[in-house]
C-alpha positions in Angstrom: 0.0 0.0 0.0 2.7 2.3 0.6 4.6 1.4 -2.4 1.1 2.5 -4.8 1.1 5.2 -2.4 3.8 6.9 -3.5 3.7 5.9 -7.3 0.3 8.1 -7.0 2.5 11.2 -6.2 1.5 14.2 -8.7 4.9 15.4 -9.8 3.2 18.2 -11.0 1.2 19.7 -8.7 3.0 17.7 -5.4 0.6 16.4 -4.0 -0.6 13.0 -3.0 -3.7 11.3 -6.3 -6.6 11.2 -4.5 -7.1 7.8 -6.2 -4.1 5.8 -4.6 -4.8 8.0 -1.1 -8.1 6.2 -0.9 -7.0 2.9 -2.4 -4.6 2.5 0.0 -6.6 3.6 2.8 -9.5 1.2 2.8 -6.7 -1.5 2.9 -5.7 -0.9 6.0 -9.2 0.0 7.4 -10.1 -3.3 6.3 -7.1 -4.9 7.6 -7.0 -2.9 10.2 -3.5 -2.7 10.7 -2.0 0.0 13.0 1.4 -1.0 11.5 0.4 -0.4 8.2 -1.1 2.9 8.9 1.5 4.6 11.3 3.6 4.0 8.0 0.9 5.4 5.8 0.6 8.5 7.8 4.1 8.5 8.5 4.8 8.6 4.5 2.2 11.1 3.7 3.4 13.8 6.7 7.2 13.4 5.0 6.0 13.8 1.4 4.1 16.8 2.2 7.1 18.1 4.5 9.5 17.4 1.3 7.1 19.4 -0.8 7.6 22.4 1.5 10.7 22.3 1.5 11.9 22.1 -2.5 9.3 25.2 -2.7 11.6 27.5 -0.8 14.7 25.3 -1.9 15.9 28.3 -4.3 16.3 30.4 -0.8 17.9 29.7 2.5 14.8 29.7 5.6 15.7 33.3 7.0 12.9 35.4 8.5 12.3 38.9 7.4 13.3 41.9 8.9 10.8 43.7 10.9 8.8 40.9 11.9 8.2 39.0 14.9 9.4 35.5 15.5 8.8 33.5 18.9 11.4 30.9 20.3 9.2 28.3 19.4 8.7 29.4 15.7 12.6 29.1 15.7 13.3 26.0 17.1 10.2 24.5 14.8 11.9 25.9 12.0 15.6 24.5 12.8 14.7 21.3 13.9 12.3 20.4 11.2 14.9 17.9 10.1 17.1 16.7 13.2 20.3 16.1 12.0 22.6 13.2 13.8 24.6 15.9 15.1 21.7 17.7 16.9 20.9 14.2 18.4 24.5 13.3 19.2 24.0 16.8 20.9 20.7 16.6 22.7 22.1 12.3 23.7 25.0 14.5 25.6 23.3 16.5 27.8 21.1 13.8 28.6 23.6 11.7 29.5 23.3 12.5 32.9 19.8 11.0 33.1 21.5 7.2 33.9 23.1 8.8 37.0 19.7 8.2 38.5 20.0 4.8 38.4 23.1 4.9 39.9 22.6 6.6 42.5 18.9 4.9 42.9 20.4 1.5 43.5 24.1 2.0 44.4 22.7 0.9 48.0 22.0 -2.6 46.4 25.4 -3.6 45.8 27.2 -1.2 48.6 24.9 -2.2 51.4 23.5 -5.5 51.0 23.1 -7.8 54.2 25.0 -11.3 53.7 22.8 -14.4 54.3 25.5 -16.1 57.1 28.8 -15.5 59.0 32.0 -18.2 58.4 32.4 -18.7 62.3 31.9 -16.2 65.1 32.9 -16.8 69.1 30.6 -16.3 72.0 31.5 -14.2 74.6 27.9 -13.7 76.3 25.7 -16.3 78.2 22.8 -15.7 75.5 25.4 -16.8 72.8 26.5 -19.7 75.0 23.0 -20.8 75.4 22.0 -20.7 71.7 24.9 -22.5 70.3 24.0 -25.5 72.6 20.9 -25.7 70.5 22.9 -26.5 67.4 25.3 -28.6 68.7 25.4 -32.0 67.0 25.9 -35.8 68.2 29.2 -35.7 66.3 29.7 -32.9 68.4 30.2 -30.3 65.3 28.1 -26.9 65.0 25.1 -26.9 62.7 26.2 -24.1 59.7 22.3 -22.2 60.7 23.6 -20.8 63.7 26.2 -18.8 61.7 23.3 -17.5 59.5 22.4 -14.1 59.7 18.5 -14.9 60.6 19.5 -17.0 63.5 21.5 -14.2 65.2 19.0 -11.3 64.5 15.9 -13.5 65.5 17.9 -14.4 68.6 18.6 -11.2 69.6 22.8 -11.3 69.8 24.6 -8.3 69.4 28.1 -8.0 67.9 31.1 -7.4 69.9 28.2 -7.9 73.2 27.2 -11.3 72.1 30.1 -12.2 70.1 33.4 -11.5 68.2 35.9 -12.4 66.3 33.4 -13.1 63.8 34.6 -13.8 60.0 32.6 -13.4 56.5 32.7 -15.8 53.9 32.5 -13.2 51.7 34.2 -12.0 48.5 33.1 -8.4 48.2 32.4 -6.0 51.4 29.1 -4.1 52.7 28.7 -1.4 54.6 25.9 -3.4 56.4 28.6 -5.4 58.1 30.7 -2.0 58.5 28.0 0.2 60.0 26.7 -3.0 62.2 23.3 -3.1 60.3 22.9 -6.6 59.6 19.7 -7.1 61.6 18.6 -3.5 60.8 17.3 -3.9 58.0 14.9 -0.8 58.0 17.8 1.2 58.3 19.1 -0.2 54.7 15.7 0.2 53.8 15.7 4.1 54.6 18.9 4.6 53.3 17.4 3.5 49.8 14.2 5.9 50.4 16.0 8.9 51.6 17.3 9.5 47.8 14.1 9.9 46.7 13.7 12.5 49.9 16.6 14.3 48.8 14.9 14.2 45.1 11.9 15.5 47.1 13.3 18.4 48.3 14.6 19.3 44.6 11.3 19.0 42.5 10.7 22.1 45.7 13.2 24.2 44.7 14.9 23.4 41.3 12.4 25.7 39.6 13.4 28.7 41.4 17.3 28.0 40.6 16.3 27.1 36.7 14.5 30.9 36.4 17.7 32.4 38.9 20.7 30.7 37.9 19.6 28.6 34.4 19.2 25.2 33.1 22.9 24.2 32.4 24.5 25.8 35.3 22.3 24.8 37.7 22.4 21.5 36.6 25.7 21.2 36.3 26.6 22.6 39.7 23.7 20.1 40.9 25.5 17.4 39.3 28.6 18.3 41.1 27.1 18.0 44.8 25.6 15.0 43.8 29.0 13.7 42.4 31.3 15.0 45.3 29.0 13.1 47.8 29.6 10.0 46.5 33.3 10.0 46.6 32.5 11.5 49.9 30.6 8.8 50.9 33.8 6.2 49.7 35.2 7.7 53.7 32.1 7.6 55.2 32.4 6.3 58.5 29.2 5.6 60.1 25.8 5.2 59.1 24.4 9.1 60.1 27.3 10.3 58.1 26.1 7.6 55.1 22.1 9.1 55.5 23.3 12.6 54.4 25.2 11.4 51.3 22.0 9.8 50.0 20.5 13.1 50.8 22.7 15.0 48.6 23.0 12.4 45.4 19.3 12.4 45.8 19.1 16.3 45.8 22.0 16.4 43.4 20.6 14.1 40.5 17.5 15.4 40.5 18.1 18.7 39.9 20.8 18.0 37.4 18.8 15.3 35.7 15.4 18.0 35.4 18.1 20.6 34.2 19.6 18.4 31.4 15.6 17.3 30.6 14.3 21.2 30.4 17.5 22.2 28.5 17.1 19.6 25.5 12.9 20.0 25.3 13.8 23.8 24.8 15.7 23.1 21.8 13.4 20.3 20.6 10.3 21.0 17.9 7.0 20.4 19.7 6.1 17.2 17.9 9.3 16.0 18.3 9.5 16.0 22.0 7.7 12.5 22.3 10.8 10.6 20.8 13.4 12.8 22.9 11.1 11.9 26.0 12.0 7.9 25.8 15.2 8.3 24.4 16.2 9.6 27.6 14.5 7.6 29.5 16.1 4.1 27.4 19.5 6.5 28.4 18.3 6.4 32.1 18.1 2.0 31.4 21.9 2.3 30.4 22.8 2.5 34.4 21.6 -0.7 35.1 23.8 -2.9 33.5 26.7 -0.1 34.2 25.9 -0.4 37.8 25.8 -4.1 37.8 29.1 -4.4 35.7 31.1 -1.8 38.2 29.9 -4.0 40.9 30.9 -7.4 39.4 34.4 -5.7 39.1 34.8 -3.9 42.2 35.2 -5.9 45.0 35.2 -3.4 48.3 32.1 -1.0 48.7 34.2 2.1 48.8 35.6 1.3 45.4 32.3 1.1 43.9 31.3 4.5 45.7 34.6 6.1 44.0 34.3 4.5 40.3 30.7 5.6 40.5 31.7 9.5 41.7 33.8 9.5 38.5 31.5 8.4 36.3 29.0 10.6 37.1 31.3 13.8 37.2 32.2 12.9 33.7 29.1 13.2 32.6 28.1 16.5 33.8 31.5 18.1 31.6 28.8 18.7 28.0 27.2 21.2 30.6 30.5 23.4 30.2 30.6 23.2 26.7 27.0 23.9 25.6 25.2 26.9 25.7 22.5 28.6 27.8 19.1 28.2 26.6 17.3 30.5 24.1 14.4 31.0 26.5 16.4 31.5 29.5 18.4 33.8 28.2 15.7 35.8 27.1 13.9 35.8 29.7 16.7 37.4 31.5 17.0 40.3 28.6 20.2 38.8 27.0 18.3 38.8 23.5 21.7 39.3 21.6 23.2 35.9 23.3 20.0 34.1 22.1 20.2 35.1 18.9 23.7 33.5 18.7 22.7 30.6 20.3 20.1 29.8 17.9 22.0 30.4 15.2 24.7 28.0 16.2 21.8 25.6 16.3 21.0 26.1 13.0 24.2 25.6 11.8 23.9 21.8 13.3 20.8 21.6 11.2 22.7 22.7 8.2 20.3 25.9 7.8 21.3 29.4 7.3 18.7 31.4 9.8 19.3 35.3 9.7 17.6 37.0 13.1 19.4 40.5 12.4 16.6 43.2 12.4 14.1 40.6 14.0 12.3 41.0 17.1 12.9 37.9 19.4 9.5 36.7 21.6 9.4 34.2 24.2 5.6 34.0 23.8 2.8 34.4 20.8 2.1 37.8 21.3 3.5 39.6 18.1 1.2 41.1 15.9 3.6 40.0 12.6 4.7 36.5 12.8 7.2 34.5 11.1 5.1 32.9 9.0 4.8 35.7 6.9 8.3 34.8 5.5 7.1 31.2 4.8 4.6 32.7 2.0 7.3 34.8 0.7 9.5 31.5 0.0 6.7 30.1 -1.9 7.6 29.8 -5.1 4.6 28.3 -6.7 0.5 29.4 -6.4 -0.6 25.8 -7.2 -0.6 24.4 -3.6 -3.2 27.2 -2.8 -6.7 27.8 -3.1 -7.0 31.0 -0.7 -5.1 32.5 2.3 -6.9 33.7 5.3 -5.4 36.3 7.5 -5.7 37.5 11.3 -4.0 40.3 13.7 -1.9 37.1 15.0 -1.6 34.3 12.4 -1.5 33.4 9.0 -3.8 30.5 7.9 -3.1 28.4 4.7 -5.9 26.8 3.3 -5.0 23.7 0.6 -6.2 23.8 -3.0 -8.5 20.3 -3.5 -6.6 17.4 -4.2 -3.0 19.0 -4.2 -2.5 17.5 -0.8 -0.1 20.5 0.6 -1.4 20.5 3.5 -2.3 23.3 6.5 0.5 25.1 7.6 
């Protein structure tokens, strides 16, 4: 169907015959195949797009002087076509996003509670008293009073109970460290007091992105949230181990929303969608990389300072790129917007001239830039009429011709 689809393409007139449109269609109403049309739609919305585009082909897309053009209008305009460096670009700063799970879960592999002890000795009654109970006829220990669930359930405390206690273990945890291996609530908080700390920054991250910006106060984010962590490699008790979660929490949540806001403001309105999961399959990336720095790092402090330094490198694109449009304009620095969108342009391949136009965050001109989008038309065909307001221009399509509404 898509094949007859485009064969039915009117090289004259560029549009879509009506014919093969309609053939075509009742196929896949009859098959009713969403595959089928997604791909239908999908080849129709490029065709048209194509269309556009050879009509002003003779003339690079620049907006005319003395007219009004929103941020939106802009963007819309340079990202029509995403290039794989804009992508590569926007993948960057997103980058950040797997820190998340990082930090979410670094707890997992740092602070897990062993299932039994090698051999311990009792130097309380209590411990006496218990490991009577598992004394065999042969006269050997049974191995479940060295489990952990026998000690906790019996109440023994180390260094009270017992000591001299050994691990048949080939990796460390804090849980041994911090003597939490019958607290295991206090693991459990430790895992939930990231999300506090990501709490407290969906609170106040909007104020710093208006104040300070997207990219710096991401980055600087990024950076607490970094620093803690190799912090956190020293950390000697468990108090001291509940603020670090605090801060990675606080950290990547503001650096992650940061990094999030930052690439949406650059990204055309109906291409957000695809942006939207492709950070989120970015955020997927730090499971297996938190699972494969575990499986080679074999002390929980090491695992706290390999993770520190991945994360750190990751917040470095935030140096490099540039301040948002918006932001900047909403702070008065038109002239640094102007630059900045033009730079994104040029990763589009697209020669945009702003000199002489007036810059709006919002649709509030009375002359938009869509009045340099009929200017670039080269050919009356496409339409039938053209319908005018104070605000916006209206296209209407000629029958048949399949141009569109722009």
């Amino acid at each position: 169907n898509v094949i007859k689809l485009s064969s039915g393409i009117n090289a004259e007139y560029g549009g879509i015959d009506p014919a093969y449109f309609n053939f075509a269609a009742i196929r896949i109403v009859r098959r009713k195949s969403a595959v089928s049309l997604f791909i239908l739609r999908f080849v129709i919305q490029s065709i048209q797009e194509k269309d556009m585009g050879d009509l002003g082909a003779t003339k690079p897309p620049t907006a005319e002087k003395g007219l009004t053009m929103t941020i939106d209008a802009a963007i819309n305009r340079i990202g029509k076509s995403p290039t794989v460096t804009m992508v590569l670009v926007a993948t960057l700063a997103m980058s950040c996003s797997f820190v998340g799970t990082l930090y979410a879960y670094i707890v997992e592999f740092t602070g897990f509670i062993p299932e039994e002890m090698e051999q311990f000795s009792c130097v309380s009654q209590k411990c006496l008293d218990l490991k009577s109970k598992f004394v065999l006829d042969t006269g050997e220990v049974n191995k479940t009073l060295y489990e952990v669930a026998t000690i906790c359930d019996s109440g023994m405390e180390r260094d009270i109970d017992y000591n001299k206690y050994t691990w048949d273990l080939s990796r460390t945890t804090f849980a041994i460290d911090f003597n939490l291996i019958c607290k295991g609530s206090s693991i459990s908080l430790l895992k939930s007091l990231y999300f506090v700390g990501g709490t407290i920054s969906l609170l106040l991250s909007t104020v710093l992105f208006e104040s300070l910006g997207r990219r710096k106060t991401a980055f600087v984010a990024g950076a607490i949230g970094s620093v803690a962590t190799f912090v956190g490699m020293f950390s000697p008790n468990y108090e001291m181990m509940a603020i670090i979660r605090l801060l990675q929490g606080f950290g990547n949540f503001t650096a992650y929303g940061g990094c999030y806001i930052w690439v949406l403001e650059f990204v055309p309105e109906k291409y957000r969608v695809y942006y939207n999961t492709w950070s989120m399959l970015i955020w997927c990336i730090g499971y297996p990389l938190l699972v494969f720095i575990s499986y080679i790092t074999y002390t929980w402090r090491n695992i706290f300072l390999v993770v520190s330094i991945v994360t750190i490198v990751t917040y470095i694109p935030l140096l490099i790129l540039p301040d948002s449009p918006r932001f900047l304009m909403s702070i008065g620095r038109v002239g640094e917007a102007k630059t900045v969108l033009k730079k994104y342009a040029n990763l589009a391949n697209i020669s945009l001239e702003l000199d002489g136009v007036t810059l709006v965050v919002g649709e509030n001109a009375t002359k938009t830039e869509s009045v340099s989008i009929l200017t670039r038309v080269r050919s009356t065909k496409c339409f039938s009429s053209l319908k005018s307001d104070r605000n916006s221009l209206t296209y209407l399509n000629g029958i048949g011709t399949g141009c569109g509404t722009y």
